[in-house]
N, C-alpha and C positions, 0 to 999 in steps of 0.2 A: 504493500500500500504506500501511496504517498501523504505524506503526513504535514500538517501545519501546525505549529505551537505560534501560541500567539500571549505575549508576557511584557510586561512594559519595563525591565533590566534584564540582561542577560549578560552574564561571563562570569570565569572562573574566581574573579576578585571582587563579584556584587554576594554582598551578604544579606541577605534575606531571608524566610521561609517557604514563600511560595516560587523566588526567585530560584533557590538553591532543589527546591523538590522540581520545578520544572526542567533543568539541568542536567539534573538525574536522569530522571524519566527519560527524556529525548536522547542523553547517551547510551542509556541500556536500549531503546527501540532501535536507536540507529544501522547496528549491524541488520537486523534483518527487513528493515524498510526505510524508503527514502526518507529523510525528514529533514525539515524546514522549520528555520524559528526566525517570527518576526516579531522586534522589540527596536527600542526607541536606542537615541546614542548617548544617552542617560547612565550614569553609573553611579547616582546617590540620587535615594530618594526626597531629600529636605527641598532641592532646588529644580534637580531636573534639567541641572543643566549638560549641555552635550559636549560629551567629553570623547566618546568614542567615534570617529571617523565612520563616515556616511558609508554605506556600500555593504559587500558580500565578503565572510570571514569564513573560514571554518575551526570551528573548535572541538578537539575531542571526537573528530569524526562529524560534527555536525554542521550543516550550513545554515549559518547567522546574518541577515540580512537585516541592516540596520538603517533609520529613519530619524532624521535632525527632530527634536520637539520645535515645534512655534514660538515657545514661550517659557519662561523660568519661572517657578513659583516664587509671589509673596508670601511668606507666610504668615506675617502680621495680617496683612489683608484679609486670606483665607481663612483665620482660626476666628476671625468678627465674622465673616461672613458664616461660618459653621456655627456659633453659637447662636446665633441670628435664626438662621434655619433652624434650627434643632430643636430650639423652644416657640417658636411664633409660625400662623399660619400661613403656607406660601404655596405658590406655583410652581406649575412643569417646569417654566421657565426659569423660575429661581433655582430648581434643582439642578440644571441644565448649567445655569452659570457655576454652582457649587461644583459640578465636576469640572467644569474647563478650569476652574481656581486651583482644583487639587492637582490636577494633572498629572500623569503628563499629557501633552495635549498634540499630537502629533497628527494632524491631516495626511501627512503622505502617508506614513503608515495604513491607515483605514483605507486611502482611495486606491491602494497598490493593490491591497486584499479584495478590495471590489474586483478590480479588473483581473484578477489571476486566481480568484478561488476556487475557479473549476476544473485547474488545474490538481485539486488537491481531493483525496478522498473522505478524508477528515478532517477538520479545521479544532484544535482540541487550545480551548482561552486557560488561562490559571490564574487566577482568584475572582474575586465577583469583584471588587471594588474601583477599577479602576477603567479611564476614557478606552483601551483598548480592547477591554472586554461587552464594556456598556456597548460600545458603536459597532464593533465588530462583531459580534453575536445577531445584529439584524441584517447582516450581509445575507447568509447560508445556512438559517438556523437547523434545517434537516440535516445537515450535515457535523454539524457544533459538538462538543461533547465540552461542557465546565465543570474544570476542577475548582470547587469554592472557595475554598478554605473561610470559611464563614465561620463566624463568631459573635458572640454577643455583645455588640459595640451601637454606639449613636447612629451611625452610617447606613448601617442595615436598612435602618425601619423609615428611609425615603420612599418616597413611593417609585419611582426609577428602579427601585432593584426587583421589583414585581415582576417586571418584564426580565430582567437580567435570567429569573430565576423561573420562570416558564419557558422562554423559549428556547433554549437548547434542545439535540433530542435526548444528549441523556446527563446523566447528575454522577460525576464522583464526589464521594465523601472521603475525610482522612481516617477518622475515629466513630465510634458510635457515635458520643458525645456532637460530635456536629451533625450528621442525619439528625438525630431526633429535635436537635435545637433549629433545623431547617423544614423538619417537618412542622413544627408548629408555627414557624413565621412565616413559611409561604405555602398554603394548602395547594398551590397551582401550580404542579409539579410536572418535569416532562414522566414515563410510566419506567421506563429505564431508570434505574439508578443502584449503583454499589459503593460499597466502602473500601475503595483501593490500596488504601495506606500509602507507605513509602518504605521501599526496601533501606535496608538498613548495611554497608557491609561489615561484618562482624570482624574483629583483627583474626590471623592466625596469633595462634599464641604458642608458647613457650617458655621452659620454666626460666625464672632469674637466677643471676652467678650470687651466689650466698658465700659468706664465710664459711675459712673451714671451720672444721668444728675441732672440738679439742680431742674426743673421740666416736669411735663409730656411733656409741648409742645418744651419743648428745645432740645427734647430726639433725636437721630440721627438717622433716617430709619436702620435698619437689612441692615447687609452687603450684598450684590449681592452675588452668586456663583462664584465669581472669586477670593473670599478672603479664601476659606477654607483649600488652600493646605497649608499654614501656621500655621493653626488652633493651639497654645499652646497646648502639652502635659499636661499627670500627671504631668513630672518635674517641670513645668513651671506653675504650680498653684500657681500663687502668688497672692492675691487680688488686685483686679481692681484698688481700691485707692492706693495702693501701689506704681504703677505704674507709671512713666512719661505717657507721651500719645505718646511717640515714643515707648514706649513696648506694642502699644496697636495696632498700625497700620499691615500693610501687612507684614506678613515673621517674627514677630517678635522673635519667638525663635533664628532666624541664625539671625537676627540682636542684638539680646542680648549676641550670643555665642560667636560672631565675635567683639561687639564694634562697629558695622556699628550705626553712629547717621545722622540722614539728608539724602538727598536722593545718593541713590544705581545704581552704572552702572556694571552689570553681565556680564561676561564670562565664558565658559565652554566648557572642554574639555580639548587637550592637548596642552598646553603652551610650543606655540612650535615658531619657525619662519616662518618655515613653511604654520602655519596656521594663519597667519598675527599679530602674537599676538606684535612683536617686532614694527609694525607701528600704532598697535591699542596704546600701550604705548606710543609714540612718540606725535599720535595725542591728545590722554586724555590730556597729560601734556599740548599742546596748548590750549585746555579749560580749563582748571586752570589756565593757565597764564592771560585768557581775563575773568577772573574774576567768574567761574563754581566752583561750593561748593560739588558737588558729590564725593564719594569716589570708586573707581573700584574695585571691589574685581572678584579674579579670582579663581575657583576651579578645580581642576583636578591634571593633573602629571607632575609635572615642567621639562620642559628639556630645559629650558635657564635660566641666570642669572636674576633675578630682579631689576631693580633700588628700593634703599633704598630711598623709597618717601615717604610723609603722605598720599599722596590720594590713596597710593595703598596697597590693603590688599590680604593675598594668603587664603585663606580658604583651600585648601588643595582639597587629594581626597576625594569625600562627598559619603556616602551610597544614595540609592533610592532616599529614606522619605526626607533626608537633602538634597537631591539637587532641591526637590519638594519647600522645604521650601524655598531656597536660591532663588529659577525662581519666587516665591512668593512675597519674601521681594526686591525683584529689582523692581526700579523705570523702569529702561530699559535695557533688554537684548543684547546685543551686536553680532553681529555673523562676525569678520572680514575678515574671509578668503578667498582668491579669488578663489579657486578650492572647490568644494560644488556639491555633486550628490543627496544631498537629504538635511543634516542640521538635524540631531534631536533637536539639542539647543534649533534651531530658531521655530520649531513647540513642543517645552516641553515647549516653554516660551508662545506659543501662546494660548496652552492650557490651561496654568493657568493664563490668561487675563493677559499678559504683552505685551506691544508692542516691537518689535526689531526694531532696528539699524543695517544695513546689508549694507558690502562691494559691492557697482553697479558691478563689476567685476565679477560676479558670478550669473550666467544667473539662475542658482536654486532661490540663497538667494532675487536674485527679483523678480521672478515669485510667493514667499510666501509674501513679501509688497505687492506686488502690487494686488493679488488675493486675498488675504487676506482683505486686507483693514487694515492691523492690525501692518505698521511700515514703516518707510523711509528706504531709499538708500539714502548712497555718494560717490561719486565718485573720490573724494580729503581732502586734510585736512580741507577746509576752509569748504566745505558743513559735514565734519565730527562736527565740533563746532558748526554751525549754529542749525544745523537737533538735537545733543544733548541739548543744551540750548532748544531746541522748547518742545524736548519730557520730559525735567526734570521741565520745570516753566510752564507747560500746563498742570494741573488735572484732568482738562476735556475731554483732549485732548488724554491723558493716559487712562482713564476709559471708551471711545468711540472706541479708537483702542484696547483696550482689549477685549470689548464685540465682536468686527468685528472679533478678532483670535481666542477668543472660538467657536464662529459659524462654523470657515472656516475649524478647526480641527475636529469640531464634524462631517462635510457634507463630509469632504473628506478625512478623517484620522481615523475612526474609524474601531475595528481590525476586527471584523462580515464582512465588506466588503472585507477590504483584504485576508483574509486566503481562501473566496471567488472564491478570482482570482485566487489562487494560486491552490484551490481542480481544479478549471477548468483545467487549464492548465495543470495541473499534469494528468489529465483526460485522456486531447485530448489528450496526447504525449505515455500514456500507449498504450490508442486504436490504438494510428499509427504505431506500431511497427507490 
């Protein structure tokens, strides 16, 4: 088949959720069918401005055809204009301008897909929110398949996303938790629809070089498979004896590269407010103050200021391998954000046996505790210190919920299943035309 993704960032250095699962997806499909992805020349979503070169890339196997935006968002503008809308009564129209504010706002984009989409067998949008899905979806809609990623937020309950969320012909879902949150906000459903997930790929593992021991019976069982994503490099061949025994433990490379000594609370992604990172700060510092010795270290794309603390370390944007090592060497994974349609963090951490820490506010990041078996919720500050101190002075307790979140990624996150869903779907929606 030939295939269309249609995503307003694309490439291997946009951070995002729906950015980074649509990524995916189009590079596992790519081997066995043509694909195409058209997205804007946008590589941050605050502004929109175009940064990537107009024209045809390939990445990863896949060909990237990219479209200049009209326009760069204000976002002063835009967030009066959002509160405006969101509490007082308005028009199509008004809706109409709210999405050309948010943006991105690229006309070529859309009028390209006009003229070429018959070229294509399936036109497949990723996420409901944005001008390239809204406009693009009334091109070919028999043809459409939208991945939502839909969550419980302001935006939703425009009247615009009515149509967004009928006319495709069919519906993926990440999690339960989103179907049923999509079942109840738009009864006007195409009759298609599954819960695709997103493949996960699980590290090979391996045990770690441990001290020797003083003798045979003293010697420490071989590491489980949930210690290999950290596995020391070549560079990092330094002999054993050499060694404290904190250079010997989980993640040790990003814990040697970073200065992390004692135990590790991870974050990732974008360090935003957004994304709750400004109350996950607030509340860490209250577990330090009631006596917590962890250090938080946070990797990805800073777009807020940091307090100048001891306990907090930026590791920066990480490639693959190093963010493999960094979900590795945490003690505990963090995921604070209240709007979540799926969470890769929270299922890369689960994968390499870490347990998370997840904002209750975010009907996803609980349905991965709690099905999981593999992490707490809180739902305030006080259970945010409580639920930390249990999972950082519990070893046991850590090594039990890690085993629980390798399981649950392996049973329900592996990519053989999903691309799966996806050949199906893609199937029926050909034959129905």
């Amino acid at each position: 088949m030939k295939l269309a993704f249609i995503i307003q960032r694309y490439g291997t250095e946009v951070l995002g959720g729906s950015e980074q699962l649509c990524r995916l997806v189009a590079e596992r499909l790519a081997p066995h069918h043509d694909v195409d992805v058209f997205t804007t020349c946008a590589r941050d979503y605050v502004t929109w401005k175009n940064e990537y070169p107009e024209g045809s890339d390939r990445i990863r196997g896949v060909t990237v055809r990219r479209f200049a935006n009209a326009r760069t968002r204000d976002l002063e503008t835009f967030n009066r204009h959002s509160e405006w809308i969101y509490r007082n009564p308005h028009s199509r129209a008004d809706e109409m301008e709210w999405l050309k504010q948010q943006g991105p706002w690229c006309p070529p984009l859309i009028e390209h897909l006009r003229r070429h989409h018959q070229q294509y067998d399936v036109l497949i949008f990723f996420t409901y929110l944005y001008a390239p899905t809204v406009l693009g979806l009334e091109i070919a809609p028999a043809r459409s398949v939208l991945v939502s990623t839909a969550h419980d937020e302001p935006a939703i309950r425009l009247d615009l996303f009515k149509d967004v969320f009928s006319r495709p012909a069919a519906l993926c879902y990440l999690t339960e938790s989103e179907r049923q949150f999509v079942t109840r906000q738009f009864p006007d459903r195409p009759l298609l629809e599954d819960i695709t997930g997103v493949g996960i790929d699980i590290p090979q593992h391996q045990p770690y070089p441990r001290m020797p021991a003083q003798a045979d019976d003293e010697a420490e069982p071989a590491a489980d498979d949930s210690e290999a994503a950290a596995a020391p490099t070549s560079e990092d061949e330094t002999p054993a004896r050499e060694l404290g025994s904190h250079l010997l433990a989980r993640g040790a490379v990003f814990r040697r590269r970073h200065r992390l000594y004692g135990p590790v609370v991870l974050y990732g992604g974008r360090i935003d407010p957004g994304k709750g990172c400004e109350e996950l700060i607030e509340y860490f510092g209250s577990y330090v103050k009631e006596g917590g010795e962890a250090t938080l270290a946070l990797m990805g794309v800073k777009l807020m200021l940091l307090p100048e603390e001891p306990f907090i370390r930026f590791a920066g944007l990480l490639s693959d391998s190093e963010r493999l090592q960094a979900l590795a060497a945490a003690d505990v994974v963090v995921c604070p954000s209240p709007y979540e349609s799926l969470s890769l963090l929270a299922l890369e951490a689960l994968s390499v046996g870490t347990p998370i820490l997840v904002n209750a506010q975010s009907a996803v990041l609980v349905e991965h505790a709690v099905r999981s078996n593999g992490g707490l919720y809180y739902a305030d500050r006080d259970e945010f210190v409580e639920g930390l101190k249990l999972l950082v002075g519990d070893a046991r307790l850590r090594a039990a919920l890690g085993r629980n979140g390798r399981d649950y990624v392996r049973r329900h996150y592996r990519w053989e299943v999903v691309v799966a869903k996806y050949e199906r779907i893609f199937a029926k929606v050909r034959s129905a035309r």
